[in-house]
N, C-alpha and C positions, 0 to 999 in steps of 0.2 A: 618865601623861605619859611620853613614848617618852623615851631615852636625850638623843638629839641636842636636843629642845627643849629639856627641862632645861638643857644644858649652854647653851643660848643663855640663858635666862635668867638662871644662872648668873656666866655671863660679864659681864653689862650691871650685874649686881650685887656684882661687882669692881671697879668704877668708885667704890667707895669706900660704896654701900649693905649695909652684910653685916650688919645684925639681924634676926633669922626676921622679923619684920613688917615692915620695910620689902621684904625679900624679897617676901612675899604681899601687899603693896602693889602692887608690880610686876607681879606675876603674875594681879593683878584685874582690875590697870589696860591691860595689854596688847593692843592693838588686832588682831585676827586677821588672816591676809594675805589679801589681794583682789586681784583686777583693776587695774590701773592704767587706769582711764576716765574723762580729765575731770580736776577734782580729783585732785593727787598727796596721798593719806594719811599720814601717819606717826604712827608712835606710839613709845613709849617712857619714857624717866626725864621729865617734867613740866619745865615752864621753868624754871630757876635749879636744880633738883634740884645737889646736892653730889658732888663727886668725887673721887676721888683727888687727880687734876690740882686743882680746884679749895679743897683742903681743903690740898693741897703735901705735902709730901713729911717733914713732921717726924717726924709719927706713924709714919714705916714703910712707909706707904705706898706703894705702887708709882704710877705716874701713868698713867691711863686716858681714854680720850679722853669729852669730854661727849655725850653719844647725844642729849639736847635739841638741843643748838647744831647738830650733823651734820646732824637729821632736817630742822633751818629752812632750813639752808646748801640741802641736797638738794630740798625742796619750792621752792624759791626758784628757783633753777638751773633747774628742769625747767618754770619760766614762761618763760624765754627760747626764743620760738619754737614755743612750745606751737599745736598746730593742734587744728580740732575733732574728730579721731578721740581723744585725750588722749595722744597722743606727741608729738614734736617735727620740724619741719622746721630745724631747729640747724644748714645744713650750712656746710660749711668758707667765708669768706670772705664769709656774707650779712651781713645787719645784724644780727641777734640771735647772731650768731657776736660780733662785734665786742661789741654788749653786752656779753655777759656773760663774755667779754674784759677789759671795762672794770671791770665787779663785781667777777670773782677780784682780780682786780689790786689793787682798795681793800682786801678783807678781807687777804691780803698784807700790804700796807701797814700795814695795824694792827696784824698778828703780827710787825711786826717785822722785813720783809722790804723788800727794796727791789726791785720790779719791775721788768721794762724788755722790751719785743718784742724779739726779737733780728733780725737780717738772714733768718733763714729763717720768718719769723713766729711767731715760739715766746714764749710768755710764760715769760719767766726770772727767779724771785726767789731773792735770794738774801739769807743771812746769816751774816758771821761766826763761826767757831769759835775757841775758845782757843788751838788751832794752825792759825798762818796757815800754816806748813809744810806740813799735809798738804791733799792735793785733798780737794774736798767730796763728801760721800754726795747723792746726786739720787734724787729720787723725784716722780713724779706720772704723768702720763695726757693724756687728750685729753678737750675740750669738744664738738667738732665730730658732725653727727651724717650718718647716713644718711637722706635722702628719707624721711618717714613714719616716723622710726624712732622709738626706745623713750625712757625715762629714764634707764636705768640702766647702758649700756654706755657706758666713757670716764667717765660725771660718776657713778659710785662711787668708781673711781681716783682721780680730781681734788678730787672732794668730801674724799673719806680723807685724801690727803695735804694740803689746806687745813686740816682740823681735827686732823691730826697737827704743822702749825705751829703751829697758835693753842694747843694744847696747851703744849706745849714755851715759849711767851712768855708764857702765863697761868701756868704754874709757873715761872718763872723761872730754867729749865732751860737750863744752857749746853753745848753740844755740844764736842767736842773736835775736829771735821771743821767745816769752813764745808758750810752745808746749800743745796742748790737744789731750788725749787720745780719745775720744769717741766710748763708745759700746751702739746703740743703739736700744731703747726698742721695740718690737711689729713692727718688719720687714714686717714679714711673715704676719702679721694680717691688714698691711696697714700703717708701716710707719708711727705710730702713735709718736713714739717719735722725729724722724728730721723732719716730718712735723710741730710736736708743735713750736720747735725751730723756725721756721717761719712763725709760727701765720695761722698756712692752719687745724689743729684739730676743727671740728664742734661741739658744746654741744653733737649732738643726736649719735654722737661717742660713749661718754662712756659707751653707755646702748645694745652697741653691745657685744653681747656673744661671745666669743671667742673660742678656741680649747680647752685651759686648765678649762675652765666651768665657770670660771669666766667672769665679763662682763668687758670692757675694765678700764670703772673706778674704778671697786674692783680690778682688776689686777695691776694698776699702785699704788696704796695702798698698795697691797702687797709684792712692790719690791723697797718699799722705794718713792715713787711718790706722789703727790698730785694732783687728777685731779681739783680740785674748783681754783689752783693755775698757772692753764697751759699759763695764759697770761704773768706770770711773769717768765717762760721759755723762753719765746720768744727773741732771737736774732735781733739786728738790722742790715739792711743791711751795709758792711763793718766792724762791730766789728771783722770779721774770715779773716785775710791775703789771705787763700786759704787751700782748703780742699784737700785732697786724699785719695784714697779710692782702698785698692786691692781686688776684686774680683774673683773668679774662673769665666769661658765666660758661663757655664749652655747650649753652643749650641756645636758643633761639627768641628765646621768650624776650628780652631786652632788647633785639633789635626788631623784631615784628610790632610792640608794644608802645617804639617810642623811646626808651627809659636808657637815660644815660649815667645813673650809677645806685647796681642794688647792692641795699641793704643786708647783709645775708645775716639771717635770722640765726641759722645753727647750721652744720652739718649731719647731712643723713646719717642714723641707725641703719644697719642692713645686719637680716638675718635669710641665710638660705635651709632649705630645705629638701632633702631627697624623698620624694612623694613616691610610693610603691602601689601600683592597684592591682591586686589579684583578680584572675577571672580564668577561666579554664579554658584549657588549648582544646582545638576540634578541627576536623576536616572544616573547609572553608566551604565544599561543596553538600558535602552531607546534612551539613547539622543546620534545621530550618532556622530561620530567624529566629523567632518567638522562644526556642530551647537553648539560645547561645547567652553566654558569660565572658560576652568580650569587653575583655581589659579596654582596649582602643577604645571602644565607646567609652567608657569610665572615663577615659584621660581625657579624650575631649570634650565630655559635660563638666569635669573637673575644670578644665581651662575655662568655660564658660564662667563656672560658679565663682572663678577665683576674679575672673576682671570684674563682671556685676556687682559681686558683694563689696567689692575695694570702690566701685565707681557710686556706691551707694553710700557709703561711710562717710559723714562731712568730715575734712581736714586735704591733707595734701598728701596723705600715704600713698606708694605704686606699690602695686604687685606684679610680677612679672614671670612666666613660666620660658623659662630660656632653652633648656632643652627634652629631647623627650626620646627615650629607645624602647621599643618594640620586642617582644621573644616569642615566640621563637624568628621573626621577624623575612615570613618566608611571605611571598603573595597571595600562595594556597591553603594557608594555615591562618586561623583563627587566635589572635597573640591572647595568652595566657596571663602573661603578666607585663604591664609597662611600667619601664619608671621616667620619672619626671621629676626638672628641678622648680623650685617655687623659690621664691626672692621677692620678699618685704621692703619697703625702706619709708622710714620717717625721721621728724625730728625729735621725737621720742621713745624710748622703746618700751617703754608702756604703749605709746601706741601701734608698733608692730605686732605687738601681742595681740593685743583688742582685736587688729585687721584678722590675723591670723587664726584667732580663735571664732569669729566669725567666717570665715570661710569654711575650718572646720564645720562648725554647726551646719553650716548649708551645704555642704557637702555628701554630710552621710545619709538624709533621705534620697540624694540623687543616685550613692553609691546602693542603696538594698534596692531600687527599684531597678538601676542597670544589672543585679545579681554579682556584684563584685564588691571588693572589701580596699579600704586604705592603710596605708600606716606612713606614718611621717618621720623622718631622719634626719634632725639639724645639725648641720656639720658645719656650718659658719659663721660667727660673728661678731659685726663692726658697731663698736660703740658710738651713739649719737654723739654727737658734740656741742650742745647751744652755745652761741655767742653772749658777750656781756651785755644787757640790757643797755646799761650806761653808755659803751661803745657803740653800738646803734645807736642811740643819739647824739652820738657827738661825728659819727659819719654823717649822719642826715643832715646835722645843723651846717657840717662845713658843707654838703652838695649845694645845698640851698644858700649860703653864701656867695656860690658862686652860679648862681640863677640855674642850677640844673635840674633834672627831673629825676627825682630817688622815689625808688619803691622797695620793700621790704620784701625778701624769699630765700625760700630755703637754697641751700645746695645742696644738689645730686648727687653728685659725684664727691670723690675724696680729696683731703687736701690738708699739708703739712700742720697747718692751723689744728685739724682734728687731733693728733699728737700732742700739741702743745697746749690744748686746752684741758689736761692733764695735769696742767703745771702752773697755768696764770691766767687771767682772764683775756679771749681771745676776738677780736671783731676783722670782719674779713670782706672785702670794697669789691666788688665785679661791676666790669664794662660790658659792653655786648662782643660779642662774636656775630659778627655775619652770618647771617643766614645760619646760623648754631653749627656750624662745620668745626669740630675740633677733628684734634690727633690725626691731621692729613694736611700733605700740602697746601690744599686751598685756604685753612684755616687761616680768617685774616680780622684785625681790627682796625677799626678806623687809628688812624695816627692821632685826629683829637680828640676821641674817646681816651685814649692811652695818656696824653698830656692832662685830661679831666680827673683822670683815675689818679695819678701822679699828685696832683695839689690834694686834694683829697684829704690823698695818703699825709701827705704832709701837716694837712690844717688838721687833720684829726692825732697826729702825731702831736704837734706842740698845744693843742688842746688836752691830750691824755698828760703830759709834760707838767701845765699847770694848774692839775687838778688836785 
């Protein structure tokens, strides 16, 4: 048994199991990981099995989240909107959006929380802390899904922080921070709801169309939202003590590597670019090699120069050229001009710039010697987001509490967290993804990556609590 499975095991038998046989109970009883087809699986501690949380906190115990009750919550959640490939059409503002909408919000309610949609469509529970003086710790995710997408991106986050409340009101655990749930609205369509939170939602937003057919301002209508009210959403900076937020990682690198809970340093900066190269149009037949001024060539010594310089630059910056058109774009015809997109991303955007302005540089001797010219067009961009130093280490201390293997990285992709770190300081937990397969049915996480991710959340929760 390699290092990192043990330590999953390990971990799930933390939860208040720690006699060698109840250990190798677990380790009998454990369901191997699979395909997500059809049928959502789970396996783990058996129904009513005992826990820390559930056994309290007399004996010494630490309180650990129940891996039964997670895996019913998670199997549950992943029927909303379920299609026949075995993922979910869950997208933001359809009916099975609303559902299960309507589900979090009861299980909520039983933990103790008091729910309410906010003006930007956001499910906000909240409760109580011993000091009503200080602002509350928030932590949750998103429900909503992408077209054909998976079960486990958004409703791990959500799932975790549901059964890191029901934890906390089945032990009888009182926080010292008032706590908020947040499931936030229209993820996948652009983060429309923790953007509002910090005042970044544009008017010409709402009259964008969305997946479920509505356009974003009928959609927030119809999940309890008010878009003509979205200012009076808005958070100011420091009313959030500090936000967390668990994730699945959506790339490959933590399951190829081993690593059962990263670190995420910050969230990527992206900046794109419309890259134009001029070169003159000719017959394709007449005009010898040696007198031509083709674009084409330009773009694609450009694509070279843009991976090279990026793969030269030490840090973790990607460049990426995503698309590329052609004019006059005939077979016979020598293209004139192409254009081409270019997309940066780091954890800084100073260092998008650096990247950027170094491919520049290396660019224009390759464009006088192809006989063609560039010119650059930035038409988009996404603010980095670092994580709190502090909250990095209070993730890392709880993995390693619980014998697990943490490593420190950025993330790729986008994620509510980036919104909110706008407003409070934000740290944010990813599991692996199988074979990095997001936003498709086969996306799948192990079941005791997901219970690993869960305590985590929690021991870095009442670690941030009593700090």
């Amino acid at each position: 048994m390699d290092r990192r499975h043990f330590a999953r095991l390990s971990a799930v038998a933390m939860g208040g199991l720690t006699l060698p046989g109840e250990l190798a109970a677990i380790v009998a009883g454990w369901a191997l990981p699979g395909g997500l087809k059809g049928e959502y699986a789970w396996s783990g501690l058996p129904p009513g099995a005992p826990t820390a949380l559930d056994a309290g906190t007399a004996a010494g115990q630490a309180l650990a989240v129940n891996a039964a009750r997670l895996g019913e919550h998670m199997r549950t959640l992943s029927t909303f909107g379920r299609n026949a490939s075995g993922g979910i059409d869950r997208v933001a503002f359809s009916d099975a959006n609303i559902d299960a909408l309507d589900w979090v919000s009861g299980l909520l309610a039983e933990a103790g929380f008091s729910p309410e949609i906010d003006f930007a469509g956001n499910l906000m529970a909240r409760r109580p802390g011993l000091d009503s003086d200080l602002p509350p710790l928030m932590f949750g995710s998103h429900i909503d899904s992408v077209p054909g997408g998976g079960n486990f991106d958004g409703q791990v986050g959500s799932m975790g922080a549901l059964e890191v409340a029901t934890t906390l009101a089945a032990a009888g655990h009182n926080t010292r921070h008032p706590l908020t749930v947040a499931i936030f609205s229209n993820e996948e369509g652009g983060k429309t709801g923790s953007r509002a939170l910090a005042g970044e939602v544009e008017r010409f937003e709402l009259d964008i169309a969305t997946a479920s057919g509505f356009t974003i301002g009928e959609g927030l209508r119809r999940i309890g939202g008010n878009p003509e009210r979205l200012n009076d959403a808005r958070l100011a900076p420091g009313s959030i003590a500090a936000f967390l937020e668990l994730h699945v990682e959506q790339g490959g690198v933590m399951d190829s590597d081993g690593i059962d809970i990263g670190v995420v340093e910050g969230i990527v900066g992206i900046m794109r670019w419309n890259v134009t190269v001029e070169g003159e149009t000719n017959h394709a037949g007449t005009t010898p090699m040696d007198r031509r001024r083709d674009a084409m060539v330009g773009a694609a010594r450009f694509v070279d120069v843009a991976h090279r310089t990026t793969r030269a630059i030490p840090g973790r910056q990607v460049a990426t050229v995503g698309s590329l058109q052609a004019e006059p774009g005939a077979p016979n015809v020598i293209p004139g001009r192409v254009t081409l997109t270019l997309e940066i991303r780091d954890l800084s955007m100073e260092g998008i710039e650096r990247t950027f302005d170094a491919i520049r540089e290396q660019a224009e001797p390759m464009a006088e010697e192809a006989g063609v010219s560039l010119s650059y067009d930035r038409f988009y961009t996404s603010r980095a987001a670092p994580t709190e130093p502090r909250i990095r280490d209070l993730i890392e201390a709880s993995a390693h509490d619980l014998a697990l293997v943490a490593r420190r990285m950025p993330s790729g992709a986008g994620h509510d967290a980036q919104s909110i770190a706008l407003l409070a300081p934000v740290g944010m937990i990813f599991v692996p993804s199988v074979r990095g397969i997001s936003h498709a049915p086969e996306e799948h996480t192990e079941e005791a990556d997901v219970v690993n991710g869960a305590n985590v959340l929690l021991r870095t929760l009442l670690s941030l609590d009593q700090a």
